[in-house]
VOGU-3710 file (C-alpha; in Angstrom, 3 decimals, decimal comma):
1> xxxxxxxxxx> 49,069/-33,604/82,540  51,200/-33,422/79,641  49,957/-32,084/76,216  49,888/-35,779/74,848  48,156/-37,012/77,680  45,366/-34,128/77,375  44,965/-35,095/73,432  43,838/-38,585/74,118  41,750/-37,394/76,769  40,226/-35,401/74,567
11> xxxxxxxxxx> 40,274/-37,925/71,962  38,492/-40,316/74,357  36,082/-37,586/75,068  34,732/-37,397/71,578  34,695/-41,161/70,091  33,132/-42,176/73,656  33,174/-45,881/72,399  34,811/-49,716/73,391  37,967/-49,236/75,564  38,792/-45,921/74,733
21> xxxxxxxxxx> 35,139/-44,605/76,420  35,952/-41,744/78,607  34,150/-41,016/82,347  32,434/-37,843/82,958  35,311/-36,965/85,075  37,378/-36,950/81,752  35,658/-35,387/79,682  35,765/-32,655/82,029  39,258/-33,084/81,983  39,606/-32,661/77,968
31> xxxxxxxxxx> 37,388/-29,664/77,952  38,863/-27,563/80,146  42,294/-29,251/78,726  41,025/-27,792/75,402  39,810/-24,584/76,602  43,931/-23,777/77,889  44,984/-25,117/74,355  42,709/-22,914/72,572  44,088/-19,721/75,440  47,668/-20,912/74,793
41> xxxxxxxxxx> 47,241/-20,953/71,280  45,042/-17,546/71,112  47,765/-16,149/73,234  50,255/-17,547/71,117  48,774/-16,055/68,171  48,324/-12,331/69,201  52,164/-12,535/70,594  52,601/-13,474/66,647  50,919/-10,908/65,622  52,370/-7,964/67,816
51> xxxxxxxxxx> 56,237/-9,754/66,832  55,010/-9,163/62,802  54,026/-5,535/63,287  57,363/-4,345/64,945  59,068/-6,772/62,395  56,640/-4,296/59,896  57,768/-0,902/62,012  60,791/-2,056/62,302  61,166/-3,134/58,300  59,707/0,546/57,550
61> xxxxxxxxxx> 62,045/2,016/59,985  65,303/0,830/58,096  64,059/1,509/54,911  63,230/4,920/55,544  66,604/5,115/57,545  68,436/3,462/54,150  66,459/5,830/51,982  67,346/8,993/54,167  71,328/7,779/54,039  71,199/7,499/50,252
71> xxxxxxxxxx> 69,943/10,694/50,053  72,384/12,289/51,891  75,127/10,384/50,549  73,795/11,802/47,196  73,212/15,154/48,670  76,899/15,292/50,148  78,774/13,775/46,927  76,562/16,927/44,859  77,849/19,308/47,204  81,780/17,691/47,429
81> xxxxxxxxxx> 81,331/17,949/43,896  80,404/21,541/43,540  82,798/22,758/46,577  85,837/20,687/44,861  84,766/22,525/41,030  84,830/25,846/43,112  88,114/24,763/44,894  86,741/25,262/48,485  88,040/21,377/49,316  91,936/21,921/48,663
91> xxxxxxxxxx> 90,991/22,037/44,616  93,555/24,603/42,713  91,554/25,404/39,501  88,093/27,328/39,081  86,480/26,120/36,057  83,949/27,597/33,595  80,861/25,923/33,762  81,002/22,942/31,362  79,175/24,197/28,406  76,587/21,872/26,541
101> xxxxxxxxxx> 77,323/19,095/24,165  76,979/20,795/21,284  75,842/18,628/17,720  78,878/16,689/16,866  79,269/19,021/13,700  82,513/19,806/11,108  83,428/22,055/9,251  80,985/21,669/6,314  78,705/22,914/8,449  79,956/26,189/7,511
111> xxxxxxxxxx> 78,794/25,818/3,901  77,052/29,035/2,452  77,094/30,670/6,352  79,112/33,644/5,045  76,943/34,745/2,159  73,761/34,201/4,716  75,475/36,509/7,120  76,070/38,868/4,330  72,651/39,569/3,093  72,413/41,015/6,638
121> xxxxxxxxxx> 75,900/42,876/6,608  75,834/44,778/3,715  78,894/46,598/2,481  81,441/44,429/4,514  81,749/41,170/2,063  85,654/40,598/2,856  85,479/41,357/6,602  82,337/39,030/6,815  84,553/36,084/5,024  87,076/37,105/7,471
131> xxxxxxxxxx> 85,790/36,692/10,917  83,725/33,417/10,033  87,291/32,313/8,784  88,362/33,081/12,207  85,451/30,769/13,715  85,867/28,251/11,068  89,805/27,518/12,138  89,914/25,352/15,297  87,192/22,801/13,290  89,224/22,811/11,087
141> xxxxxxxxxx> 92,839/22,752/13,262  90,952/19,989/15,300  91,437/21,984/18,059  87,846/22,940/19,015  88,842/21,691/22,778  87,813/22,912/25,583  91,316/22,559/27,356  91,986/25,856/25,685  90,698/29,054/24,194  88,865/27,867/21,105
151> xxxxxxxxxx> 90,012/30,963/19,131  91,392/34,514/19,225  90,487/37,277/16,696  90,335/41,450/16,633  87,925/43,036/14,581  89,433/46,066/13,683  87,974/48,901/11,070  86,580/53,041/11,527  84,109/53,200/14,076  80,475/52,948/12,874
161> xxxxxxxxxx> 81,631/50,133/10,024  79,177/47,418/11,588  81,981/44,991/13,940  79,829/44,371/16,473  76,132/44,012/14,259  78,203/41,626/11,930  79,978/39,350/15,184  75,951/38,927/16,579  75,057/38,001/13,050  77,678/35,298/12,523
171> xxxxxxxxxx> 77,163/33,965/16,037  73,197/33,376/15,885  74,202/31,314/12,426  76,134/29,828/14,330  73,951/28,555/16,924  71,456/27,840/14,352  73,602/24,960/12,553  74,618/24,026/16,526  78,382/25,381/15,723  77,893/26,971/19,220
181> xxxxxxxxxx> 75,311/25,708/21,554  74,251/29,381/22,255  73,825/32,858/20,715  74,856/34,879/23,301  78,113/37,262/23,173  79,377/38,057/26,632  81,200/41,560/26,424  83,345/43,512/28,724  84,625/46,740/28,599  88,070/47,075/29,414
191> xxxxxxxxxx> 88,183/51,086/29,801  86,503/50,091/33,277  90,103/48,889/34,334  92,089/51,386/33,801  94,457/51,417/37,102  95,844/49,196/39,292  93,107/49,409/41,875  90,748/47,339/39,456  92,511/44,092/39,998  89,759/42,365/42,223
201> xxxxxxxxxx> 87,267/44,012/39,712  88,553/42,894/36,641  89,240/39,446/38,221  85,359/39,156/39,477  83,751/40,285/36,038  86,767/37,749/33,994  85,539/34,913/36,088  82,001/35,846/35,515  82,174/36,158/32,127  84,213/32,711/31,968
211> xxxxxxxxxx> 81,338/31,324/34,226  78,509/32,291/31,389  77,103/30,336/28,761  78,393/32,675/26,280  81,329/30,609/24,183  82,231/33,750/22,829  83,486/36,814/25,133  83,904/40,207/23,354  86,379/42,618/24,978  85,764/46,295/24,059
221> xxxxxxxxxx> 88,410/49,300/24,704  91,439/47,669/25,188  93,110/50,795/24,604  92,332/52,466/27,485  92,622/48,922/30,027  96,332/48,572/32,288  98,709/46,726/30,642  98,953/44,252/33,931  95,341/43,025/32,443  96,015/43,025/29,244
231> xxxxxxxxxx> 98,937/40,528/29,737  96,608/38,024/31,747  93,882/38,085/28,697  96,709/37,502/26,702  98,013/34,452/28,968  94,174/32,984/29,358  93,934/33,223/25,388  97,381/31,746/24,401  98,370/29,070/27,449  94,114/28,143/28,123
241> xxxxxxxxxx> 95,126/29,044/32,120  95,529/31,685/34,273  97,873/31,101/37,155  96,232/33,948/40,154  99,149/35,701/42,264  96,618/36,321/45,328  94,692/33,829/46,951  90,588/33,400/45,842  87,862/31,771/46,924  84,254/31,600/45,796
251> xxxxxxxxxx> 81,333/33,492/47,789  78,271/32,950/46,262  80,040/32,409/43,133  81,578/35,540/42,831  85,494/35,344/42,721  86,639/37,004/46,062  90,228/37,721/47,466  91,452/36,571/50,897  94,387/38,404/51,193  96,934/36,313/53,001
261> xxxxxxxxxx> 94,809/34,415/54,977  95,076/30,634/54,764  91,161/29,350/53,161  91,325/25,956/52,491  91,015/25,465/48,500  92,087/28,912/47,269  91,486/29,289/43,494  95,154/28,758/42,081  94,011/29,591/38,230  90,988/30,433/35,783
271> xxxxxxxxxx> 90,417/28,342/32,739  89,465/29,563/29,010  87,613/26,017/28,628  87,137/26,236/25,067  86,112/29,633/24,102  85,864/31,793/21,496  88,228/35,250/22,415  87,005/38,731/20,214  89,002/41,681/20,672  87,377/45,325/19,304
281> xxxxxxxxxx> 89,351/48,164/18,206  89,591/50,721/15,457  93,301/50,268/15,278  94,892/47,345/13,641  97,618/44,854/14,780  100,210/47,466/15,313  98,615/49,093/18,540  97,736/45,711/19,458  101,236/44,387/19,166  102,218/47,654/21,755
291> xxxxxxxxxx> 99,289/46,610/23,783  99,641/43,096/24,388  102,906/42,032/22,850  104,203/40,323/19,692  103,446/36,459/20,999  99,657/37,465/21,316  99,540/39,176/17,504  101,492/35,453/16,392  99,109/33,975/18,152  96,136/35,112/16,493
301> xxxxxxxxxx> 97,249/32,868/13,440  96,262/35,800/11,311  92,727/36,370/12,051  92,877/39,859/12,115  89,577/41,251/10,603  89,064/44,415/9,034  86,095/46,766/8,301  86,332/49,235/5,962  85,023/52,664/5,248  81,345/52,341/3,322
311> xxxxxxxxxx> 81,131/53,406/0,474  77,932/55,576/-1,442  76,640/53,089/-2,977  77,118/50,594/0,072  75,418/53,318/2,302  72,944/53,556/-0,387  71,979/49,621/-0,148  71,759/50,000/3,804  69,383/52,864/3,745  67,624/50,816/0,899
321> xxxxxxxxxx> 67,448/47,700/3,631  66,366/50,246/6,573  63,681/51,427/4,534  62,422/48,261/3,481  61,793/47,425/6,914  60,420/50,628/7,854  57,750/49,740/4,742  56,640/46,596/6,402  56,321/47,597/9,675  54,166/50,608/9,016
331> xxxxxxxxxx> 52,471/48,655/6,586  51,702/46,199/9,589  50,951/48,542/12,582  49,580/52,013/10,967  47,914/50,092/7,874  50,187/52,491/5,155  51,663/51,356/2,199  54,572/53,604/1,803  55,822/54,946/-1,538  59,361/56,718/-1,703
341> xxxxxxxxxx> 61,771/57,520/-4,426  65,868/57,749/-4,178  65,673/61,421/-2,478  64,375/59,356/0,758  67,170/57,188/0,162  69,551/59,308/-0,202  68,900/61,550/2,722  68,734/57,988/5,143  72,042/57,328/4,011  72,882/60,840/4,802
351> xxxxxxxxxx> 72,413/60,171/8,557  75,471/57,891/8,739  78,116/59,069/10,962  76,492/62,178/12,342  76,072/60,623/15,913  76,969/57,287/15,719  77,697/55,033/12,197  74,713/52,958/11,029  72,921/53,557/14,369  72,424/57,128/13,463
361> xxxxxxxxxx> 70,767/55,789/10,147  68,441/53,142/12,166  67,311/56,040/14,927  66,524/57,919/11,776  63,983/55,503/10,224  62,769/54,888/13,857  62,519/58,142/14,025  60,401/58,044/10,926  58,350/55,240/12,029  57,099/56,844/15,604
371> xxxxxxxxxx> 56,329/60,132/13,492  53,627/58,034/11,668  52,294/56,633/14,687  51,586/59,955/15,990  49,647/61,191/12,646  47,764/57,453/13,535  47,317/58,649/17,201  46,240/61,802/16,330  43,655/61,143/13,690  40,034/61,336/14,267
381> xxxxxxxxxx> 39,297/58,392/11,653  42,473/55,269/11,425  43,288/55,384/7,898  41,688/51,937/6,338  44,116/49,668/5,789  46,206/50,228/2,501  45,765/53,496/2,158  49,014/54,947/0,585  51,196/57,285/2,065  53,769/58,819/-0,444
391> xxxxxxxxxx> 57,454/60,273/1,319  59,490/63,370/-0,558  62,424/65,007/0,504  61,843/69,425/0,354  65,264/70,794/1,541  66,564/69,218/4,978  62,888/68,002/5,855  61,154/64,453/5,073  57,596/65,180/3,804  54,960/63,058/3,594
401> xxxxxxxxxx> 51,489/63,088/1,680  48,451/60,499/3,305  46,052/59,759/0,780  44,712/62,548/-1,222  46,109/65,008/1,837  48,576/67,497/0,899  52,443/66,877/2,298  53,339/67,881/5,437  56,826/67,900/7,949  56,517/64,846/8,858
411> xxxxxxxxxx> 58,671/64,562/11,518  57,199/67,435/13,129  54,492/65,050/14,281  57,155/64,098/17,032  56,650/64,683/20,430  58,206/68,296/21,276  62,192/67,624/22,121  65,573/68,664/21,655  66,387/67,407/18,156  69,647/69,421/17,463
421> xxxxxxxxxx> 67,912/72,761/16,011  70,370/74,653/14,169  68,946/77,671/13,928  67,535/77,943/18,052  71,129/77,453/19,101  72,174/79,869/16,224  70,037/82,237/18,172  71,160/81,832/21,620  74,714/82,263/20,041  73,742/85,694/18,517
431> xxxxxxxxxx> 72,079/86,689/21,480  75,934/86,708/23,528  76,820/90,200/24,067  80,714/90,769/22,784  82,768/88,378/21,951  82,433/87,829/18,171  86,139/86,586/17,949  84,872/83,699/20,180  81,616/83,307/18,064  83,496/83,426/15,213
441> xxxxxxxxxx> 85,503/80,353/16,248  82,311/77,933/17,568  80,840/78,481/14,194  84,229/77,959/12,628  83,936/74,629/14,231  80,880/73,609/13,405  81,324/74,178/9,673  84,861/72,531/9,693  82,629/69,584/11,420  79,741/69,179/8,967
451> xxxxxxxxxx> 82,068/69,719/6,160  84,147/66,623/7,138  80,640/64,870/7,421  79,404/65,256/3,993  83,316/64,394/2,940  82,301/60,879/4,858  78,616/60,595/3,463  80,242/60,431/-0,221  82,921/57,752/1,037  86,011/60,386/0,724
461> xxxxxxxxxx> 89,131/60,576/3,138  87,991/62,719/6,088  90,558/64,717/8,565  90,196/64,199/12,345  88,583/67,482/13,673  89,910/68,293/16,842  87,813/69,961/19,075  89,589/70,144/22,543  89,979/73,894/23,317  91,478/76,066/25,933
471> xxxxxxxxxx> 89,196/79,166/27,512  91,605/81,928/29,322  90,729/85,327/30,183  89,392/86,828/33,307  86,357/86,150/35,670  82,619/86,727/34,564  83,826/87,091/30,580  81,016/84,052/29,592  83,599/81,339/29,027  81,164/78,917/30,982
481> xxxxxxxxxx> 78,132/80,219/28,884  79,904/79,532/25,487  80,674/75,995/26,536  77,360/75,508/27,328  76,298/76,579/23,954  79,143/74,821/22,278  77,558/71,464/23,871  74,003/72,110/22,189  75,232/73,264/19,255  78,130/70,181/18,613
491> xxxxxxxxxx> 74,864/67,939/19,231  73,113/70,157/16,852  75,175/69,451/13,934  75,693/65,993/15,091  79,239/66,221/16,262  78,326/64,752/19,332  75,847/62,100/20,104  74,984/63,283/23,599  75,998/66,919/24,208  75,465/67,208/27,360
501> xxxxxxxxxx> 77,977/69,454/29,259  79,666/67,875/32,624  81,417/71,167/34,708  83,641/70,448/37,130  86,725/71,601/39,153  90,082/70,143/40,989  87,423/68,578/43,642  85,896/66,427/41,294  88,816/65,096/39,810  91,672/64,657/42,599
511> xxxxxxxxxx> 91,056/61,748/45,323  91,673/62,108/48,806  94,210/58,958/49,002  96,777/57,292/47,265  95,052/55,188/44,422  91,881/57,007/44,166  92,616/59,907/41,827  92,599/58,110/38,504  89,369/56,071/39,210  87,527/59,069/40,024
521> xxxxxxxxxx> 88,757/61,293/37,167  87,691/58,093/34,801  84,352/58,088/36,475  84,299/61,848/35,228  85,409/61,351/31,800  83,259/58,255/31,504  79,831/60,600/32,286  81,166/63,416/29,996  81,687/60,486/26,726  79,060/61,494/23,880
531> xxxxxxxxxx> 79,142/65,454/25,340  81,401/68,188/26,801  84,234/68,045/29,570  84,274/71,270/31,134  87,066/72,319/33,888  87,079/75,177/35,259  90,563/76,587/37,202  91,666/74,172/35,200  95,181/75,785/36,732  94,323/74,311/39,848
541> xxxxxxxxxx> 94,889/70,689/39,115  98,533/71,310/38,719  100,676/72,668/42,243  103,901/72,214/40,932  106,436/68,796/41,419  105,205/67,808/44,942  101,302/67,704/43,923  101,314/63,516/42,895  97,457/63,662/43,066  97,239/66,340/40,443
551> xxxxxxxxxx> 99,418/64,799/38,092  97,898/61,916/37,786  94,950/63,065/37,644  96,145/65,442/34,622  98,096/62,388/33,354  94,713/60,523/33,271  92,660/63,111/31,799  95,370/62,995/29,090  94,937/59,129/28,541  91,170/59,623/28,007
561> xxxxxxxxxx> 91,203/62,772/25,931  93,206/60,030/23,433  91,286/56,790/24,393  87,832/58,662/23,549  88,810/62,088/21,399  85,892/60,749/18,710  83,348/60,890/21,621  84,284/63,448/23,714  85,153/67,251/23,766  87,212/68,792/27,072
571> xxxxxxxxxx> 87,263/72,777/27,344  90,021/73,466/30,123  89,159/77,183/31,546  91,468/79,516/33,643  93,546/82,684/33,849  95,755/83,100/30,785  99,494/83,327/32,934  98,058/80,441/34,904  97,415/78,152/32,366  99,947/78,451/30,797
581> xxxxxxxxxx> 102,341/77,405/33,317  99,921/74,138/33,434  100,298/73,351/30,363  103,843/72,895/31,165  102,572/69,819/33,937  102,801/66,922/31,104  104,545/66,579/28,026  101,358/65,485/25,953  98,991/68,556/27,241  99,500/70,996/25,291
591> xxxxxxxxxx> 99,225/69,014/22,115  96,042/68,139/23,040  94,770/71,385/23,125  95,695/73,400/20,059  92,709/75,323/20,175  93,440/78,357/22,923  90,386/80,981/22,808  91,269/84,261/24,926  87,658/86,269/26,257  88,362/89,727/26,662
601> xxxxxxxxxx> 87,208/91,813/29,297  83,820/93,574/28,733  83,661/97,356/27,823  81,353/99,536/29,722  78,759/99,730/26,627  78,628/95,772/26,974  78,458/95,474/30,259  75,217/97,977/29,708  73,690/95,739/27,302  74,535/92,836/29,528
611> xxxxxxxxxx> 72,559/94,574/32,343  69,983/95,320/30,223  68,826/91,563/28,945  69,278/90,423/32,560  66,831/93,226/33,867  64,770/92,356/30,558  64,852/88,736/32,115  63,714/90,023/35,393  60,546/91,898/33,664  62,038/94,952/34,389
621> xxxxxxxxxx> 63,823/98,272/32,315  66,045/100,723/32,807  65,448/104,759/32,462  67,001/105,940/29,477  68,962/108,085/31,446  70,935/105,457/33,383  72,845/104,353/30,096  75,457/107,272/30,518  76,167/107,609/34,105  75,935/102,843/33,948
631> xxxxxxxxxx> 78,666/102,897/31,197  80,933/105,670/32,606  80,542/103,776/36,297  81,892/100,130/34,077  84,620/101,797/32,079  86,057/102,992/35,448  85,842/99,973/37,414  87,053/97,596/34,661  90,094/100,079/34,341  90,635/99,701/37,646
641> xxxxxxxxxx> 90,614/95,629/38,211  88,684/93,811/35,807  89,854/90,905/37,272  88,309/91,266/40,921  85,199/93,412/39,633  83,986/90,024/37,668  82,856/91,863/34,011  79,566/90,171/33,685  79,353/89,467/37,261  79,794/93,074/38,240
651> xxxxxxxxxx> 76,503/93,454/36,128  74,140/91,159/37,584  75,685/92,524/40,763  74,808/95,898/39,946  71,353/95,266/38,835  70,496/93,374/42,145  71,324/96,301/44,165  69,230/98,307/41,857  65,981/96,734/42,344  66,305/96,252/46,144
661> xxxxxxxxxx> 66,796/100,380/46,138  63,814/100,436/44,099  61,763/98,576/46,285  62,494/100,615/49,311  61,778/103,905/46,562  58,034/101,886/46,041  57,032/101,712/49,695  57,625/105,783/49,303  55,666/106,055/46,557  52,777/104,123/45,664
671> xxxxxxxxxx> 52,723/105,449/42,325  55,952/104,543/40,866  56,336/102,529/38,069  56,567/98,829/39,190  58,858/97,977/36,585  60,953/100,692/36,056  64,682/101,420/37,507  65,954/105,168/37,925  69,072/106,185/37,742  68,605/106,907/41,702
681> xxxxx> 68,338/103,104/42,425  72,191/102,423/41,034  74,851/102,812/43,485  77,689/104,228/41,230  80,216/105,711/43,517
//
């Protein structure tokens, strides 16, 4: 039965009526007609429903699938991009990192920035005009691109004249009228790349620094960096690129050489992409010119900045400044109000140049500051807030009065520590046995030093001091002991800002293969900077024509005495004939070292006294009858080879085998002096 046939069955079924009334037979018919419509369609409807939810899964399926592609579409064109910037997809150029928008800006925007800087900078008007010249010139060239460096300038003047305090002030004005769109100065120090062997170095740390968000990268100690450098800063800054000779890639972003192997998308170049280029020195454009050629200097368009040498009354203003600040802060953390006259002044501004320009001025005041924290530490009862505190100057000391209290060394609040005490090293000088020539000469020094410092505290012409000396004589004669005290006392005075004393020999300086020498002797002279170079067999370092290693390592000690001779001091030591013949290894030594101290040998009464204080050391003394036979056994074997017998050596060595005697004398007699050596106990045959 058809569908159509089952309707009007069903049809029948329900009007029952006239022609169209339906037997019992068909009704029958239409119901269970009905009841497989109403299964058809049930089942019709659940096969619906099962097709809609996998239309559904499916539906969620390829939008999850579409959302998943996208994403790694967008994931793979962020990492194309990044692998083509680094040049790991065939790319030849690694570019800086594309620094911020900065506000579109011109060049009034450097209205009034120069006398801002300046009531920061005092004492350097003209330099400070100068440099923000310099940064004022591609705004207004039009040539603030980044296809290029932006600029190029040295800052040149005497160390300690405020180059690199005054560039970090300029810059953060900068910033702050969006000029640059940061503060930060990214610096390198050329000395680091002194040889050949630095290449991949100097090549990392250039990328680096071209990689930061600094726009402006400062470049220290040019002086003492290779020339093959030097010539690719000077290509970067004039041409914007820097073609690479060796093939690069990028390892977790740091710049790393391949040698000859073939990596897909070596870096073929670096980019200066629109930075600023400062170059520090205290020589002007003439040892730049030798440096880096006479296209570079032209290229500079003239901004070549100079410091110059303070004067009183510009030192005068700084301590003024210093002291100002000092004022508030101890006003704000101790509760003082400080009172002071000119004589405080005056002796701040005093400080400059004895360590390190205005920096030795600044550790001063801080100095001053942590020396009233400690009266605050100490102090039952914290002073109420306001209560004055007057500072006086009595001789070389800074007093202060708290209150109604009576003055008082102020500094000597200070934790107990080596502050460059005159009068202790003094001491240990006098306390040398012999050699007054020699102790003549340190203090000579000194003097010649802190004359030539109060020459620069009153803004006069000082003459370079040099203090690169030559020890000779034989074994044992203290030249390692006066070098020592030379160190203390040079930091003493203030000659030197470290004085520490670095000792070493041929082993220290001289590499075991080709290409090492010069980096280690460097790495020496670098540790020694602010302090004392001491070598002894000095001799030793030169082994005639063949010895390669030893000359260069002489010819790179020579290099550094001149790159650093304001910040470092180098005592050679050796035998007299010896060192004289090394002298003769390079052409520049022996200029170097104008200052040649002979020791002499001991005599046999100094060797006496020498054994003596050592014993005295020990806690023990010598019978008053072992001075004749002790100085008749010393004059006999210095006669005989002071050389080999060791002077001062020969005494400890005598003294040694003294007291072991004496303690085999003890065990024989209980009763002996503990302390006391015999004449017995020496052996003096």
């Amino acid at each position: 039965m058809s569908l159509e046939d089952q309707y009007d069955a069903w049809v029948r079924s329900v009007t029952g009526t006239g022609r169209h009334s339906a037997t019992k037979q068909d009704r029958d018919a239409a119901q269970n007609s009905l009841n497989a419509m109403q299964a058809q369609l049930d089942a019709l409807a659940e096969s619906q429903k099962r097709q809609k939810s996998a239309a559904d899964a499916l539906n969620a399926v390829q939008r999850a699938g579409a959302a998943t592609a996208d994403s790694v579409r967008r994931m793979s064109s962020e990492l194309t991009q990044s692998l083509r910037q680094d040049g790991l997809l065939g790319g030849k150029t690694a570019q800086p990192a594309p620094a911020a928008e900065p506000v579109k800006v011109g060049p009034e925007n450097f209205n009034g920035l120069a006398d801002r800087v300046r009531q920061q900078v005092l004492g350097q008007d003209a330099f400070v005009g100068q440099v923000v010249k310099a940064f004022r010139r591609p705004f207004v060239m039009g040539t603030a691109d980044t296809a290029h460096a932006r600029g190029s300038m040295l800052l040149c003047g005497p160390t300690g004249t405020g180059r690199h305090y005054a560039l970090t002030c300029i810059v953060d004005e900068m910033a702050g009228r969006g000029l640059l769109h940061s503060a930060l100065i990214e610096t390198m120090d050329l000395a680091l790349y002194p040889g050949p062997a630095q290449e991949k170095l100097f090549l990392q740390d250039l990328y680096a620094a071209l990689q930061s968000d600094a726009e402006v990268l400062a470049f220290d100690h040019y002086e003492s960096c290779a020339s093959n450098y030097l010539n690719m800063l000077a290509t970067l800054a004039i041409d914007g690129t820097l073609p690479l000779t060796s093939r690069y890639v990028l390892q977790r972003g740091i710049l790393v050489d391949v040698g000859t192997a073939l990596a897909p998308g070596a870096i073929g170049e670096l980019q200066a992409a629109g930075k600023y280029f400062v170059f520090f020195s205290n020589r002007d454009e003439t040892a730049l010119a030798d440096k880096f050629g006479a296209r570079f200097v032209d290229a500079l368009e003239g901004d070549i900045c100079r410091t110059q040498a303070f004067t009183p009354e510009s030192l005068a203003a700084i301590a003024a400044r210093e002291l100002n600040h000092l004022a508030q802060r101890v006003k704000a953390q101790c509760g003082l109000v400080l009172a002071m006259g000119s004589d405080v002044r005056d002796l701040v501004a005093a400080q400059y140049g004895k360590t390190s320009g205005m920096t030795a001025m600044r550790d001063y005041v801080d100095s001053i500051y942590r020396a009233f924290a400690e009266y605050v530490l100490d102090a039952d009862d914290i002073p109420t807030a306001g209560t004055p505190a007057k500072l006086t100057v009595d001789g070389s000391h800074l007093m202060a009065a708290i209150g109604s209290g009576e003055p008082f060394d102020l500094l000597a609040l200070l934790p107990r520590q080596y502050r460059g005490d005159v009068d202790a090293v003094e001491a240990e000088l006098d306390a040398i046995v012999g050699l007054d020539e020699v102790k003549d000469f340190v203090r000579g020094i000194a003097q010649n030093v802190q004359a030539q410092q109060k020459r620069k505290a009153q803004g006069l012409k000082v003459a370079d001091v040099n203090m690169h000396m030559i020890f000779t004589g034989n074994p044992g004669t203290g030249k390692t002991t006066i070098a020592r005290i030379l160190a203390k006392y040079l930091k003493a005075i203030g000659a030197l800002r470290g004085g520490q004393l670095v000792e070493v020999t041929r082993a220290d300086l001289v590499g075991r293969y080709v290409g090492h020498t010069a980096p280690l002797t460097n790495q020496v002279i670098q540790s020694a900077l602010g302090g004392v170079l001491f070598i002894d067999e000095a001799y030793s370092l030169y082994r005639g024509g063949e010895d390669s290693f030893g000359l260069e390592a002489i010819d790179t000690l020579v290099k550094g005495i001149e790159d650093h001779r304001d910040d470092l001091v180098v005592i050679l030591a050796g035998y007299s004939k010896e060192m004289a013949l090394f002298l003769t290894a390079n052409s520049g030594l022996a200029s170097r070292f104008p200052n040649q101290i002979e020791f002499p040998d001991y005599t046999g009464a100094e060797l006496l006294a020498i054994t003596q204080s050592i014993a005295k050391s020990k806690g023990y003394r010598l019978d008053d009858a072992c001075a004749m036979p002790l100085v008749a056994f010393f004059d006999r074997r210095q006669s005989e080879n002071a050389a080999e017998n060791g002077n001062g050596r020969m005494a400890r060595n005598t003294l040694e085998k003294a007291i072991l005697n004496q303690s085999k004398r003890l065990v024989a007699d209980a009763d002996a002096a503990l302390d006391l050596l015999l004449p017995g106990d020496f052996e003096l045959e």
